[in-house]
VOTOR-816029 format. One record per residue: z, y, x of N, C-alpha, C in turn; residue in three letters; residue number from 1. Coordinates in pm, whole numbers, always signed. Each point is the difference from the previous one (the first is absolute). Layout:
BEGIN
<lolo <Z, Y, X>, <Z, Y, X>, <Z, Y, X>, 'ALA', NUM>;
...
//
This chain:
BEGIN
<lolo <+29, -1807, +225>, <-95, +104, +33>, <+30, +122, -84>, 'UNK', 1>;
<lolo <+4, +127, +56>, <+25, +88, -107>, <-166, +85, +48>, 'UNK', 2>;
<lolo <-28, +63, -91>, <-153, +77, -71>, <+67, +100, -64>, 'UNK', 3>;
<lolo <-20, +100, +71>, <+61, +127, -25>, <-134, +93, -48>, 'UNK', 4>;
<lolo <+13, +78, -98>, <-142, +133, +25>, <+65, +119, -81>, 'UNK', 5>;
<lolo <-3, +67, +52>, <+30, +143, +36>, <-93, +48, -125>, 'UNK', 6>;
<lolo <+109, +88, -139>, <-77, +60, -85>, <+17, +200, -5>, 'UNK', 7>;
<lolo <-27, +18, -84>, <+9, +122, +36>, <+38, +3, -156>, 'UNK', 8>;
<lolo <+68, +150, -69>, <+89, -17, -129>, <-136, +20, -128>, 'UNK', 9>;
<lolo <-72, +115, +97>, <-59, +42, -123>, <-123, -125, -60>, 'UNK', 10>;
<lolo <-49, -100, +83>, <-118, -70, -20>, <+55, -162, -52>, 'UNK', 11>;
<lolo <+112, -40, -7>, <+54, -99, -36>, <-22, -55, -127>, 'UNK', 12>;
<lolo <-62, -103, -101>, <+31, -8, -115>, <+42, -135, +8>, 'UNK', 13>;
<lolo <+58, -38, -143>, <+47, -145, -22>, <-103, -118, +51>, 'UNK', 14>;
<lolo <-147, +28, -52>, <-92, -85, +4>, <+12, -5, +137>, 'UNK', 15>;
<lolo <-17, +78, +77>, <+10, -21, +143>, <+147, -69, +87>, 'UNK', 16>;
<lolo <+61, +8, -72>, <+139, -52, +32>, <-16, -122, -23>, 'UNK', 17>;
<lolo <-67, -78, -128>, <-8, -99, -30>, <-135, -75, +96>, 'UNK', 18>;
<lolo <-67, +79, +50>, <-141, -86, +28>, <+70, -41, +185>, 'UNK', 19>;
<lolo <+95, +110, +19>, <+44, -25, +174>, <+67, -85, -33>, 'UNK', 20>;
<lolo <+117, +10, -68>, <+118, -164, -39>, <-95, -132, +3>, 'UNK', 21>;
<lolo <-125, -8, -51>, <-49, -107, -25>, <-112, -31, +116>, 'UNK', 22>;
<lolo <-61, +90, +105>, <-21, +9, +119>, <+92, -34, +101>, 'UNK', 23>;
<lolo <+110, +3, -41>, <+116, -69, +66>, <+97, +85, +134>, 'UNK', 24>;
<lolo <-40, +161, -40>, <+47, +78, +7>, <+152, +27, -2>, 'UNK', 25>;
<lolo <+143, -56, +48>, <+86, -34, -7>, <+136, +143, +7>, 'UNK', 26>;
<lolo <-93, +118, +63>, <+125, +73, +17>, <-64, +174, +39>, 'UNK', 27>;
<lolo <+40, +123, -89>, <-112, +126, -25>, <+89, +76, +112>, 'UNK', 28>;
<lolo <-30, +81, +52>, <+21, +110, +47>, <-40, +140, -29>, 'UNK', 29>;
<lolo <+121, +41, -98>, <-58, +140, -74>, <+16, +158, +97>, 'UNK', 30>;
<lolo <-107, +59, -14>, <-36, +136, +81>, <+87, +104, -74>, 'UNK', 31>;
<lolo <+148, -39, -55>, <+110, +96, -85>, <-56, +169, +118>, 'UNK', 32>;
<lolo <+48, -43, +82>, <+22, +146, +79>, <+133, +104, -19>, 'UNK', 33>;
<lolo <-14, -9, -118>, <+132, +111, -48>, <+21, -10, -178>, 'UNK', 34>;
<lolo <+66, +29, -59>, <+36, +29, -115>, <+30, +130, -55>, 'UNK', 35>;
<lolo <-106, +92, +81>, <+34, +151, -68>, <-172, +9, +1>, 'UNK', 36>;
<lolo <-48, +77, -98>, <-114, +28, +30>, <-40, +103, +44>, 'UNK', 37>;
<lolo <+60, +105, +39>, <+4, +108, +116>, <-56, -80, +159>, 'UNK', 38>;
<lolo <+102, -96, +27>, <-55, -71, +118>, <-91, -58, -4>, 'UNK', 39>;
<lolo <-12, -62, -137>, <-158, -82, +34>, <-133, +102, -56>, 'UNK', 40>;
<lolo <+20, +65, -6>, <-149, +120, -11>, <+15, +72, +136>, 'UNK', 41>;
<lolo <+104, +7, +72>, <+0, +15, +153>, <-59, -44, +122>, 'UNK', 42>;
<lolo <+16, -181, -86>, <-29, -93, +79>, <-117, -16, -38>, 'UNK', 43>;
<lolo <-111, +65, -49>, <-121, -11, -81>, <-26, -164, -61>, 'UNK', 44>;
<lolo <+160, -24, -71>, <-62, -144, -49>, <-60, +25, -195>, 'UNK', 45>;
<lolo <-70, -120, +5>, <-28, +27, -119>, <+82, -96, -134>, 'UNK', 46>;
<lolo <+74, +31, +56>, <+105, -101, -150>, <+112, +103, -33>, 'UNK', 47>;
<lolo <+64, +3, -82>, <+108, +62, -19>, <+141, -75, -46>, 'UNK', 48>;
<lolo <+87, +55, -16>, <+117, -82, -29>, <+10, -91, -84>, 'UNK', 49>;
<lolo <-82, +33, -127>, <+20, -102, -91>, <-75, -76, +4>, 'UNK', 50>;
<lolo <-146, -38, +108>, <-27, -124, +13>, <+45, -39, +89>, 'UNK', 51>;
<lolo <+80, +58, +94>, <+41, -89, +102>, <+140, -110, -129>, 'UNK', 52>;
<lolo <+65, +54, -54>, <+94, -49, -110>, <-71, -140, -68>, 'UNK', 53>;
<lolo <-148, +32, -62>, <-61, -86, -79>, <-5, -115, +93>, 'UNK', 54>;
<lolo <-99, +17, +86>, <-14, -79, +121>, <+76, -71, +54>, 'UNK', 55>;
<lolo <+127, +81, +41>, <+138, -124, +23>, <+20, -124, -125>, 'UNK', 56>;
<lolo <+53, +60, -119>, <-44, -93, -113>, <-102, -105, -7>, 'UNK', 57>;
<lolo <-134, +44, -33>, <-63, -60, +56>, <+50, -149, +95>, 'UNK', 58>;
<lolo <-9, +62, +89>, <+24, -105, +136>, <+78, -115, -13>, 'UNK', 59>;
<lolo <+110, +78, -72>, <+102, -123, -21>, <-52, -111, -84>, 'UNK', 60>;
<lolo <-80, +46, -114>, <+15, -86, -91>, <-107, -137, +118>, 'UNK', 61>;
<lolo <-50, +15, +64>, <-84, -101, +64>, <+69, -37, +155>, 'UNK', 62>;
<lolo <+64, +110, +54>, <+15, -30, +146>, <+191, +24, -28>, 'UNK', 63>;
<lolo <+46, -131, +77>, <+145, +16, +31>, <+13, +72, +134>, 'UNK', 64>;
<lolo <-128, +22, +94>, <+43, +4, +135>, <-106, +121, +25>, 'UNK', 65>;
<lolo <+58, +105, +38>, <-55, +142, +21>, <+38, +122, +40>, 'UNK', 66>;
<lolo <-62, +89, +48>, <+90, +123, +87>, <-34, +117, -32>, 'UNK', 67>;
<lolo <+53, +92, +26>, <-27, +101, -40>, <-7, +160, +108>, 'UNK', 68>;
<lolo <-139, +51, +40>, <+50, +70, +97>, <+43, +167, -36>, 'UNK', 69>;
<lolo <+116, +9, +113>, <+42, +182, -22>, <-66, +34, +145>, 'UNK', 70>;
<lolo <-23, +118, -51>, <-17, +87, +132>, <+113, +112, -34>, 'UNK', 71>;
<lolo <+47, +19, +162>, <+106, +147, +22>, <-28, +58, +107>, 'UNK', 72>;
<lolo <+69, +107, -44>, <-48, +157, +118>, <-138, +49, -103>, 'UNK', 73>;
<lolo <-14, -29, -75>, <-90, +80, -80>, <-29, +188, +19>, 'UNK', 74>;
<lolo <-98, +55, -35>, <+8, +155, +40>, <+127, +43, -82>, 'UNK', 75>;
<lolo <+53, +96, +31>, <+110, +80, -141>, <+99, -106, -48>, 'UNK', 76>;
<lolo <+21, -126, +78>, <+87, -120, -48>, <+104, +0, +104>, 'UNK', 77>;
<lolo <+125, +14, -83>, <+147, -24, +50>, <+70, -109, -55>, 'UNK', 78>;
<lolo <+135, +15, +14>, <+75, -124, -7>, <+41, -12, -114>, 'UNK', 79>;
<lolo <-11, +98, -68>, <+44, +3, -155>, <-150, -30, -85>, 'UNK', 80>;
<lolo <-91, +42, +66>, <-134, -73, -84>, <+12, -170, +53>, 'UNK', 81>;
<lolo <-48, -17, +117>, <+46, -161, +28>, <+96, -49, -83>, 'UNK', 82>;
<lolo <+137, +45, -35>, <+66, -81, -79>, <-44, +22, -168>, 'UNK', 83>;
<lolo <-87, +57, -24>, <-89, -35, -137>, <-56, -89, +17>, 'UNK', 84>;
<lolo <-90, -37, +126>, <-71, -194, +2>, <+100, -78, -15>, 'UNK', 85>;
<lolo <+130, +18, +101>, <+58, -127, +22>, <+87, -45, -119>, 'UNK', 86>;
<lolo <+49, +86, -90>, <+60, +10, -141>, <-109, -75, -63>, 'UNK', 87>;
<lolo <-154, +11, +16>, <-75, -70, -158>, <-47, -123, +112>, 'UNK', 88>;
<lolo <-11, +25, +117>, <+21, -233, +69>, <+144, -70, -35>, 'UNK', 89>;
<lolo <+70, +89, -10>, <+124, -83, -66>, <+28, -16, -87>, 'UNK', 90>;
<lolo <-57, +43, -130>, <-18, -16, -130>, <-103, -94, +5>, 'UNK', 91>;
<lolo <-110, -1, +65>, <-119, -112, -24>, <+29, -112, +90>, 'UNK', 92>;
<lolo <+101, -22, +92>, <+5, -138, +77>, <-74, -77, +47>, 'UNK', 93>;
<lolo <-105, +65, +50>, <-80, -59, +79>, <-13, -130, +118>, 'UNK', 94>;
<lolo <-48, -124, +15>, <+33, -100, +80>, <-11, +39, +168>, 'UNK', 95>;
<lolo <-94, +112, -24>, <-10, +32, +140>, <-23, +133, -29>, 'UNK', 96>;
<lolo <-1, +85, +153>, <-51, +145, -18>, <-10, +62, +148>, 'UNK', 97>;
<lolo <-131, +28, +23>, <-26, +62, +141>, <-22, +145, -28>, 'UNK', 98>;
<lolo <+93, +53, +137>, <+1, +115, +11>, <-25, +64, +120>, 'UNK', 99>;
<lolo <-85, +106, -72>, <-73, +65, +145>, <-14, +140, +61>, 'UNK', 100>;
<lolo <+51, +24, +63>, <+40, +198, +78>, <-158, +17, -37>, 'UNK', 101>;
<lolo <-42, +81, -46>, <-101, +85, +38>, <-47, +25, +95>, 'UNK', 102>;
<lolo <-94, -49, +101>, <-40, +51, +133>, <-183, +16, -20>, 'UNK', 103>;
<lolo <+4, +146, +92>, <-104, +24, +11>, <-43, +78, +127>, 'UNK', 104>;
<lolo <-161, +46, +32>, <-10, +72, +102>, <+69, +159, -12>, 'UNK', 105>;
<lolo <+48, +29, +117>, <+95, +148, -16>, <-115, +85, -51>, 'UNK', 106>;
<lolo <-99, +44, +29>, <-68, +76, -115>, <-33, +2, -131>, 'UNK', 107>;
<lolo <+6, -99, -42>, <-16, -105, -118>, <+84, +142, -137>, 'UNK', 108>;
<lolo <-79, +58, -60>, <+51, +85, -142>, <+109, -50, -85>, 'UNK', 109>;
<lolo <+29, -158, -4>, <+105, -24, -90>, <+127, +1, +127>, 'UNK', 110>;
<lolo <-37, +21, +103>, <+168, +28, +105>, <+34, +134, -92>, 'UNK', 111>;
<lolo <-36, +89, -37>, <+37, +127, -4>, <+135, +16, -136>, 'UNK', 112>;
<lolo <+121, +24, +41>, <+98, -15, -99>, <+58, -140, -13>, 'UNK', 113>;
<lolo <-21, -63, +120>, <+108, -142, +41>, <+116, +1, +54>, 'UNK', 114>;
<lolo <+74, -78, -57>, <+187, +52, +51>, <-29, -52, +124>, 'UNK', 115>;
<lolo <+75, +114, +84>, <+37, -114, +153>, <+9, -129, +9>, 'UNK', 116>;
<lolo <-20, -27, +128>, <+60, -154, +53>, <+89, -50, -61>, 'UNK', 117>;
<lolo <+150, +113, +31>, <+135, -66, -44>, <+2, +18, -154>, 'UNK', 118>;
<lolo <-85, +48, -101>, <+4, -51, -81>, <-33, -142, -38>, 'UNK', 119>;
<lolo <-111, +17, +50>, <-93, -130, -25>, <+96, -116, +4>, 'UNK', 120>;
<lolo <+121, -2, +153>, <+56, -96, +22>, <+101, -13, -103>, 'UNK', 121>;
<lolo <+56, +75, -41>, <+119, +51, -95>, <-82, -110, -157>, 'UNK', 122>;
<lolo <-102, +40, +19>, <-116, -77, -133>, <+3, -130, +14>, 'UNK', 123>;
<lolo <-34, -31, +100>, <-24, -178, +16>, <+160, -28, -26>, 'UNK', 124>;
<lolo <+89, +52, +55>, <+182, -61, -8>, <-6, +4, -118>, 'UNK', 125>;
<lolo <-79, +76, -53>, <+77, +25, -165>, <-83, -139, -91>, 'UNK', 126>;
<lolo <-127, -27, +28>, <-97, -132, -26>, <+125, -110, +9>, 'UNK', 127>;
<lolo <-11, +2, +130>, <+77, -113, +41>, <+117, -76, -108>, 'UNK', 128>;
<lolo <+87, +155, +53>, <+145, -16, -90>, <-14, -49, -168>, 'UNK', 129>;
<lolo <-104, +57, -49>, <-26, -26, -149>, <-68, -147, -3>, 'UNK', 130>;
<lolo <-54, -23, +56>, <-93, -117, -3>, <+109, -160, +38>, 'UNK', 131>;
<lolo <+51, +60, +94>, <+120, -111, +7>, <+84, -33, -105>, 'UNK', 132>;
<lolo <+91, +126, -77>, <+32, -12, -86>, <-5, -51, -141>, 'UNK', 133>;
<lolo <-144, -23, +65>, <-94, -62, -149>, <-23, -159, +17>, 'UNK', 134>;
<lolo <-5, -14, +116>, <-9, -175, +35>, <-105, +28, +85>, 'UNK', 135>;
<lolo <-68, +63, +16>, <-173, +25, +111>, <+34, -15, +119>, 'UNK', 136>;
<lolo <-13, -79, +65>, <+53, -9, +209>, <-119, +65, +65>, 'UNK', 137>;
<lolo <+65, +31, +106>, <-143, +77, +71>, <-16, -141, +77>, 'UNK', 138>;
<lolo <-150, -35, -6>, <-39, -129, +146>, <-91, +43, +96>, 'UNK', 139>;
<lolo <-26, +144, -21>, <-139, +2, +66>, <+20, +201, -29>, 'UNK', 140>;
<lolo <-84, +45, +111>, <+65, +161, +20>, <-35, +82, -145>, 'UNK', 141>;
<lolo <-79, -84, -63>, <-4, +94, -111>, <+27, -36, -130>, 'UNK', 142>;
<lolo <-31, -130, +55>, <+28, -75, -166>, <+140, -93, -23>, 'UNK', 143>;
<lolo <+34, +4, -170>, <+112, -50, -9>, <-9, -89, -150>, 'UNK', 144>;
<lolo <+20, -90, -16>, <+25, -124, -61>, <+106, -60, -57>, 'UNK', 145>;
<lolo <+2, -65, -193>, <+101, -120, +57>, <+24, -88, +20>, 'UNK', 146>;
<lolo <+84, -43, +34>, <-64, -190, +89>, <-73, -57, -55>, 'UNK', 147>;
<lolo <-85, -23, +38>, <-111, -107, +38>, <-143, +75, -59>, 'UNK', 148>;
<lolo <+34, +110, -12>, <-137, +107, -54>, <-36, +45, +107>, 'UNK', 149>;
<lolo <+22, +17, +124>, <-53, -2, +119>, <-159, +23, +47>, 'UNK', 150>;
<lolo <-84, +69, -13>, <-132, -31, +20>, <-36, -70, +107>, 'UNK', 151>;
<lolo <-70, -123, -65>, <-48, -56, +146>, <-79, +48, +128>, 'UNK', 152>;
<lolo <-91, +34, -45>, <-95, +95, +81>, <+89, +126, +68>, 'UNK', 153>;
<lolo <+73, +75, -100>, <+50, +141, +124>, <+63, -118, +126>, 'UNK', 154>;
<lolo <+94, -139, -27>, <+68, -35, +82>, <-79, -78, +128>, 'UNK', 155>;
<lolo <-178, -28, -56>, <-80, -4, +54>, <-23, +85, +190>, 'UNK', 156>;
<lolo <+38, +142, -82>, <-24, +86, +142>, <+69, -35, +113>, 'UNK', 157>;
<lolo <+148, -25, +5>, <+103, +0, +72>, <-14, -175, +64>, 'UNK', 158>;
<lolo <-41, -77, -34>, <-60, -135, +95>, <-78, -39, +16>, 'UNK', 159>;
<lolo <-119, +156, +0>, <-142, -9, +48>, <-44, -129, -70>, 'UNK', 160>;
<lolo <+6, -42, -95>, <-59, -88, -107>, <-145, +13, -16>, 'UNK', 161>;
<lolo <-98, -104, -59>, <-126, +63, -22>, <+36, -10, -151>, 'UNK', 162>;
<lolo <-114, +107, -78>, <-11, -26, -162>, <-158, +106, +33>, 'UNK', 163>;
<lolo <-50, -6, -182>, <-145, +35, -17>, <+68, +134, -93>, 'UNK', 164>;
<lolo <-32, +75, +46>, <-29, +147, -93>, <-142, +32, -48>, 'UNK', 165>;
<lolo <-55, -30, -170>, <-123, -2, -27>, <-10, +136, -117>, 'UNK', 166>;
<lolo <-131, +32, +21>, <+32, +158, -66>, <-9, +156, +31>, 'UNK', 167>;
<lolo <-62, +104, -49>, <-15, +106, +66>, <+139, +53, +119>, 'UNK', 168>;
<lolo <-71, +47, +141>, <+146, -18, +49>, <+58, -63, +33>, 'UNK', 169>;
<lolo <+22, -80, -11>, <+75, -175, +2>, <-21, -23, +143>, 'UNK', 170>;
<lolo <+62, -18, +124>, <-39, -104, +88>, <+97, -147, +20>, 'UNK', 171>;
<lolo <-16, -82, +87>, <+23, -121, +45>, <+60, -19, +163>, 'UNK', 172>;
//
C-alpha cells in the first residue's frame, strides 16, 4: 500500500515528519515548484528556497520514497532559468519528480510574459533529456521515477483503478 500526502515546503516540521512516519504515512510529495524565489513569489507560494532545501532534508531523514514537484513555463521563465531547477534536481537526486507545464485560463494574469508553445515544448525535451540522464524514466505524461519509485496512485489513473483521496481537495 503506498500513503502518499502532499506537503507544502513552508509548513513541514520534523515533529510532523515523525508523527506521519508513525501514522504510517509511507511516501511525501513536496510542493518544490521551482528553486528560484523570483518564481515562487510569482507563483504566490509561501515557502522559499531554503525551506524547500530544509524540507527535502528533512524528508529524507524519515522517508526513502518521495517526489518532488517542478512547475515550467513559469511567467518571465526560459530555458536557461529551467536549467537552474534541473541543475539543483540533479544535485538533490530525487526518487521521483513530477513535472508540470503551467496551464491556465487564457485570461488568467500569470499567462502574461509566458514563452510560447514551442518553447514550452523545447522545456519539457529539456526535463526529459536531464531527467533521463539522471536515472528518472518518464512512466506516466508527467511524472518520472527510478525503478520501482513509481507512484502507485498516479499509475492508478491509467487502469481506471479505484483508490481513496482523503483531505481538503482530495477526491476518490
Amino acid at each position: 500500500i503506498e500513503i502518499t500526502m502532499e506537503v507544502n515546503p513552508a509548513t513541514l516540521t520534523e515533529e510532523k515528519c515523525r508523527h506521519l512516519r508513525e501514522a504510517g504515512v509511507n511516501r511525501l510529495s513536496i510542493g518544490c515548484q521551482s528553486f528560484d524565489d523570483k518564481y515562487l513569489k510569482i507563483c504566490n507560494r509561501e515557502h522559499n528556497t531554503e525551506d524547500t532545501l530544509n524540507t527535502i532534508e528533512m524528508t529524507q531523514k524519515y522517508f526513502d520514497n518521495y517526489s518532488l514537484d517542478l512547475l515550467f513555463s513559469l511567467p518571465q521563465q526560459g530555458l536557461v532559468q529551467l536549467d537552474i531547477d534541473l541543475r539543483k534536481l540533479k544535485d538533490l537526486d530525487p526518487p521521483h519528480v513530477s513535472a508540470y507545464c503551467l496551464t491556465l485560463n487564457e485570461n488568467h494574469p500569470m499567462n502574461k510574459g509566458r514563452c510560447p508553445e514551442e518553447e514550452q515544448i523545447q522545456m519539457f525535451s529539456a526535463i526529459f533529456t536531464s531527467f533521463k540522464k539522471q536515472g528518472l524514466n518518464r512512466y506516466e505524461i508527467s511524472n518520472f521515477s527510478k525503478p520501482g519509485f513509481e507512484s502507485k496512485h498516479n499509475n492508478l489513473y491509467w487502469t481506471d483503478a479505484t483508490y481513496w483521496g482523503l483531505g481538503l481537495s482530495a477526491h476518490s
